[in-house]
Biopython code that builds the backbone (N, CA, C, O; Angstrom):
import numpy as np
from Bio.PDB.StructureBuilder import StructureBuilder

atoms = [
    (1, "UNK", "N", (8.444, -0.782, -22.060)),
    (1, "UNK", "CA", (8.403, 0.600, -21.636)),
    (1, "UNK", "C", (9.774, 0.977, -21.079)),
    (1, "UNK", "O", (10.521, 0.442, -20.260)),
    (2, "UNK", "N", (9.830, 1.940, -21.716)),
    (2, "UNK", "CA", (11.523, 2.602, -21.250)),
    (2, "UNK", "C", (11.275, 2.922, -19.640)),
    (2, "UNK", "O", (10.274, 3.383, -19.090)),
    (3, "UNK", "N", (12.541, 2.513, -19.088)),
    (3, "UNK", "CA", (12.411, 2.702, -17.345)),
    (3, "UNK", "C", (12.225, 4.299, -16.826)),
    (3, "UNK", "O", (11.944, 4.356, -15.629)),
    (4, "UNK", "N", (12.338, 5.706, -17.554)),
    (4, "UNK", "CA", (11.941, 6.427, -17.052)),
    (4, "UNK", "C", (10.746, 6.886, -17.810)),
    (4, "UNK", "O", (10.271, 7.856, -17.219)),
    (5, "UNK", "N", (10.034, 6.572, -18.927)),
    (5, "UNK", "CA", (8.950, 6.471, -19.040)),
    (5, "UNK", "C", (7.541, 6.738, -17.947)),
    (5, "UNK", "O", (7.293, 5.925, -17.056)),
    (6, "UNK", "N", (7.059, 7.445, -18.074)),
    (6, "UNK", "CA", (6.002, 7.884, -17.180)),
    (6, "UNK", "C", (4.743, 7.276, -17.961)),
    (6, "UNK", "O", (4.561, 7.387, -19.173)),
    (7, "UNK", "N", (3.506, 6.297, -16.624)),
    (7, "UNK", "CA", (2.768, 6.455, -17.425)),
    (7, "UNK", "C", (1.346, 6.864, -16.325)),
    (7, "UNK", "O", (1.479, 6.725, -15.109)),
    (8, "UNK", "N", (0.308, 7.260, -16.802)),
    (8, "UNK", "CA", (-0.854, 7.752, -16.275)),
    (8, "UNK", "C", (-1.781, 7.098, -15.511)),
    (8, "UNK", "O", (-2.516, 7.559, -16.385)),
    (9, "UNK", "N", (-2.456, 6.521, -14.804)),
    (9, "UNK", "CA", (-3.632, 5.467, -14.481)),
    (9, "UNK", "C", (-4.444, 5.943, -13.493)),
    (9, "UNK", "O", (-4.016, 6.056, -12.344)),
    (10, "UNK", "N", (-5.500, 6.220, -13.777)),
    (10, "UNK", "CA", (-6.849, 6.839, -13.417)),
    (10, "UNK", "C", (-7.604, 5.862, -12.476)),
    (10, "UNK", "O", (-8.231, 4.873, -12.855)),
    (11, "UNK", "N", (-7.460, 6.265, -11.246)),
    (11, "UNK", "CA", (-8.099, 5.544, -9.871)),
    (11, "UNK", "C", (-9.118, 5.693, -9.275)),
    (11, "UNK", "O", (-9.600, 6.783, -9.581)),
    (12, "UNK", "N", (-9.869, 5.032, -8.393)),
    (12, "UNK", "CA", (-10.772, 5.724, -7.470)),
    (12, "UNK", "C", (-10.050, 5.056, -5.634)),
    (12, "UNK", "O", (-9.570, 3.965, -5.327)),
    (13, "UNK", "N", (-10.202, 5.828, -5.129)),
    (13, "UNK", "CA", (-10.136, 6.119, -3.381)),
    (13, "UNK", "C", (-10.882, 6.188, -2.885)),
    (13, "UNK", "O", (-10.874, 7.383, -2.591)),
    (14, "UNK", "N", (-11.636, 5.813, -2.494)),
    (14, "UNK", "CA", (-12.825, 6.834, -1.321)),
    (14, "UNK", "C", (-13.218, 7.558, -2.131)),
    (14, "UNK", "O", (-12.678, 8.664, -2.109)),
    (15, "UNK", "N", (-14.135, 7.369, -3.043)),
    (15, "UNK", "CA", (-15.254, 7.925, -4.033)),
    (15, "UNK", "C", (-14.399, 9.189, -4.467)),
    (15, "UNK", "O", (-14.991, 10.252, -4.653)),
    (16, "UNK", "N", (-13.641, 9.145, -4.559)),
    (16, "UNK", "CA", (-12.844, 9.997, -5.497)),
    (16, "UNK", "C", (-11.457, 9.828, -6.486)),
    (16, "UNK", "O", (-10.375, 9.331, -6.174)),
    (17, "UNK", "N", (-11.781, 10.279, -7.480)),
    (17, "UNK", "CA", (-10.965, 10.461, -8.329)),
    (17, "UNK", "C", (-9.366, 10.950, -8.754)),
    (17, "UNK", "O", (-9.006, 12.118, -8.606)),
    (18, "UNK", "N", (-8.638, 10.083, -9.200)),
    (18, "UNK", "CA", (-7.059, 10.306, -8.996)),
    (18, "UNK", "C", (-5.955, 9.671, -10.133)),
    (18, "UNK", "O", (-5.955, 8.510, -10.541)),
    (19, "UNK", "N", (-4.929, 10.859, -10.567)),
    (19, "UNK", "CA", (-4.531, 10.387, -11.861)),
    (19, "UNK", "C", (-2.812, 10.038, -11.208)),
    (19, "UNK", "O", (-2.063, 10.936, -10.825)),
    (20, "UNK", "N", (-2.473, 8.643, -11.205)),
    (20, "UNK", "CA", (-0.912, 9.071, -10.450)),
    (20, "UNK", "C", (-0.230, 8.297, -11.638)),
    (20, "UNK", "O", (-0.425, 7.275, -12.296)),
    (21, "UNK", "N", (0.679, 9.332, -11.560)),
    (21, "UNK", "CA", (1.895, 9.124, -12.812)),
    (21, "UNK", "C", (2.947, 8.384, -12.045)),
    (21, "UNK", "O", (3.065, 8.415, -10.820)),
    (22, "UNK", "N", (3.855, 7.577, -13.055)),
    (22, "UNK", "CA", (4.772, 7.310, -12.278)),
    (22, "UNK", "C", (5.000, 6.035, -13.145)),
    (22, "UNK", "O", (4.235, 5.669, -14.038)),
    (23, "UNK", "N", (6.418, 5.256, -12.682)),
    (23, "UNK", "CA", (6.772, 4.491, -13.583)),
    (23, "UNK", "C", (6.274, 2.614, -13.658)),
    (23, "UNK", "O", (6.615, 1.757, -14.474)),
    (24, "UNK", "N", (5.441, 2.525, -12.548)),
    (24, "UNK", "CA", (4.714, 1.448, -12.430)),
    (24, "UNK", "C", (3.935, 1.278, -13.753)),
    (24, "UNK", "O", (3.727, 1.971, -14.749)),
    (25, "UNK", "N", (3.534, -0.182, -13.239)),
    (25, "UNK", "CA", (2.435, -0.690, -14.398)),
    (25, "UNK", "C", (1.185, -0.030, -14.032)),
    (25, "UNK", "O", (1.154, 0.659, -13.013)),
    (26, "UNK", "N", (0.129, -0.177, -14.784)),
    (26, "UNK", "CA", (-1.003, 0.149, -14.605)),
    (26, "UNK", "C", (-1.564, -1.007, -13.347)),
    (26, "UNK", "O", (-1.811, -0.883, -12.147)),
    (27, "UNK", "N", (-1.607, -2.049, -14.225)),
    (27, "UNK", "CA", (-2.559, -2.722, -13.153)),
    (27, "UNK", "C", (-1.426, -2.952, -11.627)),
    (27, "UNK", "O", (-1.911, -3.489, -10.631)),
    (28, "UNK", "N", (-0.371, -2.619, -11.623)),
    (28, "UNK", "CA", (0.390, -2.073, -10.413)),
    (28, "UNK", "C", (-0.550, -1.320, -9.834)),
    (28, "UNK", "O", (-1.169, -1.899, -8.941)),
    (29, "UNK", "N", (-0.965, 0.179, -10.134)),
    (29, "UNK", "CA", (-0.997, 1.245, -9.713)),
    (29, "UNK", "C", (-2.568, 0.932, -9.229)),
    (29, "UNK", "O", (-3.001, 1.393, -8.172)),
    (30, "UNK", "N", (-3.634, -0.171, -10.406)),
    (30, "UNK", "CA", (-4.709, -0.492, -9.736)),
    (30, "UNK", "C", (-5.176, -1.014, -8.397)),
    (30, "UNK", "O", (-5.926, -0.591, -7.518)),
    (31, "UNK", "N", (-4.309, -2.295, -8.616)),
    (31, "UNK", "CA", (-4.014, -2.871, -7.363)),
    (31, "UNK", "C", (-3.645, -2.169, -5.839)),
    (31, "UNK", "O", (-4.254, -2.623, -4.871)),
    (32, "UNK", "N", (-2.711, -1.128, -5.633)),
    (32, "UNK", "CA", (-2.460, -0.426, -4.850)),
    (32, "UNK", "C", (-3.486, 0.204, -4.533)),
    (32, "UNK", "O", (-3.960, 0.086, -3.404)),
    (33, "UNK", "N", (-4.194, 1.230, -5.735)),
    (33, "UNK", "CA", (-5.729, 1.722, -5.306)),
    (33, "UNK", "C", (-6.515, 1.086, -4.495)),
    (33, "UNK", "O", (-6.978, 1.481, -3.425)),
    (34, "UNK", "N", (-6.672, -0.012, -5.081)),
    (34, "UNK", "CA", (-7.742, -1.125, -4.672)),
    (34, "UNK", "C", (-7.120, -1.509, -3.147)),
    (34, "UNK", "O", (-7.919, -1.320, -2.230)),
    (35, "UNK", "N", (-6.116, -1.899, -2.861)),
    (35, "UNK", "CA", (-5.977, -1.819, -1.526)),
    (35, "UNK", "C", (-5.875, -1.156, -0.681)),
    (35, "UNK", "O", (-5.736, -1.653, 0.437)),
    (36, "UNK", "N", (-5.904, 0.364, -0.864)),
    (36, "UNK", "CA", (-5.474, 1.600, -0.236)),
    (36, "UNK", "C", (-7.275, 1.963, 0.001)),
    (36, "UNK", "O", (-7.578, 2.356, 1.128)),
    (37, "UNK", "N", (-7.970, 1.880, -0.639)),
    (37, "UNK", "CA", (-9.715, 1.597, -0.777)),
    (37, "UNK", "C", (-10.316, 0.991, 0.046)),
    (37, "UNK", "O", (-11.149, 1.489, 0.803)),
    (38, "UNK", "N", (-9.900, -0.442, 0.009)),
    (38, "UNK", "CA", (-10.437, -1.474, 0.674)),
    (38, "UNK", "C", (-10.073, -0.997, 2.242)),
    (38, "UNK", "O", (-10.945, -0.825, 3.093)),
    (39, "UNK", "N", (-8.396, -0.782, 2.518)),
    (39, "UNK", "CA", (-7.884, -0.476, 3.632)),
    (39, "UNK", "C", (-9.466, 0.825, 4.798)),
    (39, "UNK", "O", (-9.828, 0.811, 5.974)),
    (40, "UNK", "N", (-9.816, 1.563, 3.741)),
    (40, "UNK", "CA", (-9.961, 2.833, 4.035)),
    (40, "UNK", "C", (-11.522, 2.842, 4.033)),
    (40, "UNK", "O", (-12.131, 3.801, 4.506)),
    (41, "UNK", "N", (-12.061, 1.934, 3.580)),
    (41, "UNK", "CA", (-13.480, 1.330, 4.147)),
    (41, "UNK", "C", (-13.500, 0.318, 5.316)),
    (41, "UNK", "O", (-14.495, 0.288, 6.040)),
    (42, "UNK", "N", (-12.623, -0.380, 5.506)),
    (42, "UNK", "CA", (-12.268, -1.794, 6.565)),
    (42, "UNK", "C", (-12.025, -0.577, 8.118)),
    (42, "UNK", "O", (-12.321, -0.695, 9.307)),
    (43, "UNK", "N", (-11.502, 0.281, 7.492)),
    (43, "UNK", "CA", (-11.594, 1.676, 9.070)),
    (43, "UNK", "C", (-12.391, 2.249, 8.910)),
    (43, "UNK", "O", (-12.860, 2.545, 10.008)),
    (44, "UNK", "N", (-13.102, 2.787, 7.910)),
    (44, "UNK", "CA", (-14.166, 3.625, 8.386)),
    (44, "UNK", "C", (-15.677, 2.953, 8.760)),
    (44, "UNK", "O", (-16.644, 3.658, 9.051)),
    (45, "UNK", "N", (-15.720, 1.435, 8.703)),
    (45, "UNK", "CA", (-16.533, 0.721, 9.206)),
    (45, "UNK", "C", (-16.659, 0.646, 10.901)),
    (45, "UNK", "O", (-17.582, 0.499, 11.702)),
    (46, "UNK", "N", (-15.496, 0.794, 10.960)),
    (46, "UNK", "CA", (-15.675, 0.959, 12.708)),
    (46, "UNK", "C", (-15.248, 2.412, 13.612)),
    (46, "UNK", "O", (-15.225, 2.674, 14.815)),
    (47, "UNK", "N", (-14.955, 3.121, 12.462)),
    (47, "UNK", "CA", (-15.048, 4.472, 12.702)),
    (47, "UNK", "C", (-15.852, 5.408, 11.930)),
    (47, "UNK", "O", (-15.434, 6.230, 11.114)),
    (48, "UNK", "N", (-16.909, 5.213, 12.240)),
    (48, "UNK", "CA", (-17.996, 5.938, 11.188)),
    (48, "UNK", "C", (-17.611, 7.771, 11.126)),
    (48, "UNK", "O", (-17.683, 8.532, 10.161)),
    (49, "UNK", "N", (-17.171, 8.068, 12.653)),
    (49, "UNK", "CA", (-17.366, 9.611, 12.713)),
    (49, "UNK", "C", (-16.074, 10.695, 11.997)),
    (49, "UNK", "O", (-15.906, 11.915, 12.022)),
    (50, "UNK", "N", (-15.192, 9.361, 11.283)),
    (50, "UNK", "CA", (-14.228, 10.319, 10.651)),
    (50, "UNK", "C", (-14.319, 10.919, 10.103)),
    (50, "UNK", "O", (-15.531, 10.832, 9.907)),
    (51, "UNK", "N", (-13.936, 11.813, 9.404)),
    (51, "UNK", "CA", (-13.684, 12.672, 8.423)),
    (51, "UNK", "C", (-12.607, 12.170, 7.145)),
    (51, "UNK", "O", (-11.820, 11.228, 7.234)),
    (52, "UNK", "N", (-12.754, 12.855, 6.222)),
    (52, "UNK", "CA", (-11.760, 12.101, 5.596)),
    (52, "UNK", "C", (-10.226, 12.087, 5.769)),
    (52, "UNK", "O", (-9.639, 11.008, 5.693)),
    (53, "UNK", "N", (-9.554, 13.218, 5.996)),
    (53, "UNK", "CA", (-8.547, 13.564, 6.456)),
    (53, "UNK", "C", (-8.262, 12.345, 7.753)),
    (53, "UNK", "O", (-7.500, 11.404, 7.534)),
    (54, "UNK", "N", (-8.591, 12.419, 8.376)),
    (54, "UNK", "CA", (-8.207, 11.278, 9.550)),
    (54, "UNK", "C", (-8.380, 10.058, 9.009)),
    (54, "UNK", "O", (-7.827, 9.174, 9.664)),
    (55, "UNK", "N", (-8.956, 9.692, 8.039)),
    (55, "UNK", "CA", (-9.438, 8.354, 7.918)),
    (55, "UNK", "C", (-7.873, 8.068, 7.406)),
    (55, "UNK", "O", (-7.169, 7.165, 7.859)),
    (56, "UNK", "N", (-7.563, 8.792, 6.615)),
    (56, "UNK", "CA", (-6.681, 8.933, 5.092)),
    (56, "UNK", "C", (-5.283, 8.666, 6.554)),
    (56, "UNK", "O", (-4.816, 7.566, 6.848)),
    (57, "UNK", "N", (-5.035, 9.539, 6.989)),
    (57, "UNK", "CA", (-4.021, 9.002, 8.469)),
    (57, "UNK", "C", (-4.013, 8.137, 8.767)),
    (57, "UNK", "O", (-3.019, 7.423, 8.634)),
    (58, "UNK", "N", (-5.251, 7.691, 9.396)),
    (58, "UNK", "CA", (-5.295, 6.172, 9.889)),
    (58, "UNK", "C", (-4.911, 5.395, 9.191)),
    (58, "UNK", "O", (-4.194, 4.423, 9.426)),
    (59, "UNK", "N", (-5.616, 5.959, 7.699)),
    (59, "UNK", "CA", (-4.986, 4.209, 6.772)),
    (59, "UNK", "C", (-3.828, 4.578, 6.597)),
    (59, "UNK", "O", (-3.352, 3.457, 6.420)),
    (60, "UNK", "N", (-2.687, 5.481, 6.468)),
    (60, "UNK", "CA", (-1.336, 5.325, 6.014)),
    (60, "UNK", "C", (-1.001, 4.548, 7.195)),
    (60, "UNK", "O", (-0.587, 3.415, 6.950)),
    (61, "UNK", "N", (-1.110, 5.010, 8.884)),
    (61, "UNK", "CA", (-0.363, 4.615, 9.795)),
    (61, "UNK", "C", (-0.551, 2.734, 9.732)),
    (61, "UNK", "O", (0.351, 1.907, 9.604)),
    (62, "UNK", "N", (-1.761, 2.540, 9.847)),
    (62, "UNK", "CA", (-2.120, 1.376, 9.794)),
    (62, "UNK", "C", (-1.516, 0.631, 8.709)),
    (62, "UNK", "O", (-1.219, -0.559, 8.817)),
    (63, "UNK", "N", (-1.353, 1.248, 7.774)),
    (63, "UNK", "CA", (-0.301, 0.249, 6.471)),
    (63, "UNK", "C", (0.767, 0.347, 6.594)),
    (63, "UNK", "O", (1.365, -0.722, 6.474)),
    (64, "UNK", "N", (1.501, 1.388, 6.841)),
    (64, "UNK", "CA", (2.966, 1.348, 7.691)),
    (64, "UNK", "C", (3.183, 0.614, 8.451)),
    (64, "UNK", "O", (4.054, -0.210, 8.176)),
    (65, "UNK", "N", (2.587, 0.546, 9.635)),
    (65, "UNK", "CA", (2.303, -0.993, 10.418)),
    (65, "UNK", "C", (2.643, -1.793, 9.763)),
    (65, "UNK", "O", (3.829, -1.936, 9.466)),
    (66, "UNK", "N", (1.717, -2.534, 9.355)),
    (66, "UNK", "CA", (1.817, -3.253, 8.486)),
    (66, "UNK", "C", (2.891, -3.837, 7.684)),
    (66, "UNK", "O", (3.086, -5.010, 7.364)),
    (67, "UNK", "N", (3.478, -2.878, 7.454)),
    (67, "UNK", "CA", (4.785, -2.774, 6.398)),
    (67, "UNK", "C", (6.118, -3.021, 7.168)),
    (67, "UNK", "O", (7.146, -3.624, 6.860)),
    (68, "UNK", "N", (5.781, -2.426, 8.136)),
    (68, "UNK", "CA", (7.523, -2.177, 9.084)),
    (68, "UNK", "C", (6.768, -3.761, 9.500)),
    (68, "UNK", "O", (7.563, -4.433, 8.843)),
    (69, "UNK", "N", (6.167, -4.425, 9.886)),
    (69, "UNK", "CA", (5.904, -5.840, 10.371)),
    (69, "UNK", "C", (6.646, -7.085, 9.465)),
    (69, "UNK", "O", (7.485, -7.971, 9.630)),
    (70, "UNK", "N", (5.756, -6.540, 8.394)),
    (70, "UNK", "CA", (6.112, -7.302, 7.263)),
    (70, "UNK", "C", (7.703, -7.434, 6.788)),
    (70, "UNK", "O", (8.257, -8.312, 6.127)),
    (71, "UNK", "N", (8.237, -6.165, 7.411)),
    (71, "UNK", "CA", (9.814, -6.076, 6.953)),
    (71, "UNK", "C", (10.811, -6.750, 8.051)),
    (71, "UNK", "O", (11.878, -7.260, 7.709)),
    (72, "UNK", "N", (10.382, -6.707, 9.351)),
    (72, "UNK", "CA", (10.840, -7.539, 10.098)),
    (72, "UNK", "C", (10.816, -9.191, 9.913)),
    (72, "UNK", "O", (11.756, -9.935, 10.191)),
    (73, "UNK", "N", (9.715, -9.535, 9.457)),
    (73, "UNK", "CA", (9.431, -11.059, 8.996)),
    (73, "UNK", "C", (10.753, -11.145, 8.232)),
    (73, "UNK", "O", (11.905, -11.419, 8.571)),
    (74, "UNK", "N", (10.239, -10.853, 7.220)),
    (74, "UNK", "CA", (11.318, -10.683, 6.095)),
    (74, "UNK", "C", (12.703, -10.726, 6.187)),
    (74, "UNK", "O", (13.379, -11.309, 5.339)),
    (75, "UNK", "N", (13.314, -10.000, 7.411)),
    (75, "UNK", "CA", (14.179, -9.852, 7.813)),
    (75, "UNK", "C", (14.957, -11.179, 8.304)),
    (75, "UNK", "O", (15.755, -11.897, 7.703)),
    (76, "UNK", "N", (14.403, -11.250, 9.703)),
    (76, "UNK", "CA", (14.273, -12.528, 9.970)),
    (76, "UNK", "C", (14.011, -14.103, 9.146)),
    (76, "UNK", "O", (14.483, -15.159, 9.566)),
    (77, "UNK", "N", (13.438, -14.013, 8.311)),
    (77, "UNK", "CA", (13.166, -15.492, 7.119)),
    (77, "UNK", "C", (14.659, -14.947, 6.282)),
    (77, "UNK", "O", (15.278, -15.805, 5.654)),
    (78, "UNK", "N", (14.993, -14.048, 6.297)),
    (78, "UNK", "CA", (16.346, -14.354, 5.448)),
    (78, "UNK", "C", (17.808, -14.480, 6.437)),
    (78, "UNK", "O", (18.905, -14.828, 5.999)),
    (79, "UNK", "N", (17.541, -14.148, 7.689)),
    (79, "UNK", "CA", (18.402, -14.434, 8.449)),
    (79, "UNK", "C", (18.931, -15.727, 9.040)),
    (79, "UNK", "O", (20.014, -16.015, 9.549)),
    (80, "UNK", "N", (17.436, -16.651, 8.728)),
    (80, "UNK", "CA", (17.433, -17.976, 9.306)),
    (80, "UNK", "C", (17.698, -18.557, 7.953)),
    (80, "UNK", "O", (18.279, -19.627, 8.129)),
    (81, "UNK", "N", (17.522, -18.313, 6.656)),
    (81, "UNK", "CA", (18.144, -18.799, 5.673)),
    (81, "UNK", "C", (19.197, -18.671, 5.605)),
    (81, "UNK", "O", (19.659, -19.605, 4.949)),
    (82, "UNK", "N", (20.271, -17.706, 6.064)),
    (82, "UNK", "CA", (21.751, -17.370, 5.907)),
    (82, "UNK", "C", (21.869, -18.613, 6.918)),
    (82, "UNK", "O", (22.024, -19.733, 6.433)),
    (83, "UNK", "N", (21.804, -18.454, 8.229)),
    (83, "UNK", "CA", (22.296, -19.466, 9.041)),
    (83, "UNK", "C", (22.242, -20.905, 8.839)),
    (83, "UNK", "O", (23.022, -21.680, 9.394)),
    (84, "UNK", "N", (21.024, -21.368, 7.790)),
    (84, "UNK", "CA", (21.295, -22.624, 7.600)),
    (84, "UNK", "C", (22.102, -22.923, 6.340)),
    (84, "UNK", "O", (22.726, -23.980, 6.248)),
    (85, "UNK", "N", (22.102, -21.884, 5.234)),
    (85, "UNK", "CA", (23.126, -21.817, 4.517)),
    (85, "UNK", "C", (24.750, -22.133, 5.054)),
    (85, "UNK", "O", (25.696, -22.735, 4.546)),
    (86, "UNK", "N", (24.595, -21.572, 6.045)),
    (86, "UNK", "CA", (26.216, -21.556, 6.956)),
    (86, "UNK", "C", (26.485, -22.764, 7.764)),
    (86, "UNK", "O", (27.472, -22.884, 8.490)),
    (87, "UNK", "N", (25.583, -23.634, 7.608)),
    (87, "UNK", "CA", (26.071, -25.004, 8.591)),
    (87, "UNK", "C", (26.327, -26.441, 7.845)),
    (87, "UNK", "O", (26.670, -27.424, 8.501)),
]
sb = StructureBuilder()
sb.init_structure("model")
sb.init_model(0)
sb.init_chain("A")
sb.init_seg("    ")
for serial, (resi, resn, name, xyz) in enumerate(atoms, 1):
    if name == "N":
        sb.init_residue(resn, " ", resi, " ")
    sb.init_atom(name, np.array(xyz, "f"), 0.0, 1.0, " ", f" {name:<3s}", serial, name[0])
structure = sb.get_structure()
C-alpha cells in the first residue's frame, strides 16, 4: 500500500458504529478499537452513572496517562542503555 494511501475500517466503540480512514492497517485500526472498548467498559464498570460523553473523557485522560507513563519508562530504558553503552 502506497504510504499516502487511505484506507477505511469499520469499528465498534461502545455499541456504536465508526468508519476511520487513515493510513494504518486494518487490523491496526481493529486493535486500537478493541482497546479503546475494552478501556471504556473497564470505567464504566465502576462508574455506572456516566454518560457517554464523560465516559469517552475519562477514557482518553486515563490512556494519556497511561501513555505519558509509558513514555517516561521508555525514556529512561534508553537512557540507561546509552550510559552503559558509554562505559
Amino acid at each position: 500500500m502506497a504510504q499516502d494511501e487511505k484506507t477505511r475500517t469499520t469499528v465498534e466503540i461502545h455499541n456504536k458504529t465508526y468508519t476511520i480512514i487513515g493510513n494504518e492497517p486494518k487490523n491496526h485500526v481493529q486493535l486500537v478499537a478493541s482497546l479503546v472498548d475494552q478501556k471504556m467498559k473497564e470505567i464504566q464498570e465502576s462508574n455506572r452513572q456516566l454518560d457517554t460523553t464523560r465516559l469517552a473523557v475519562l477514557t482518553a485522560v486515563n490512556t494519556m496517562n497511561d501513555y505519558l507513563k509509558l513514555k517516561a519508562d521508555y525514556a529512561s530504558l534508553i537512557g540507561s542503555i546509552k550510559k552503559k553503552e558509554d562505559k
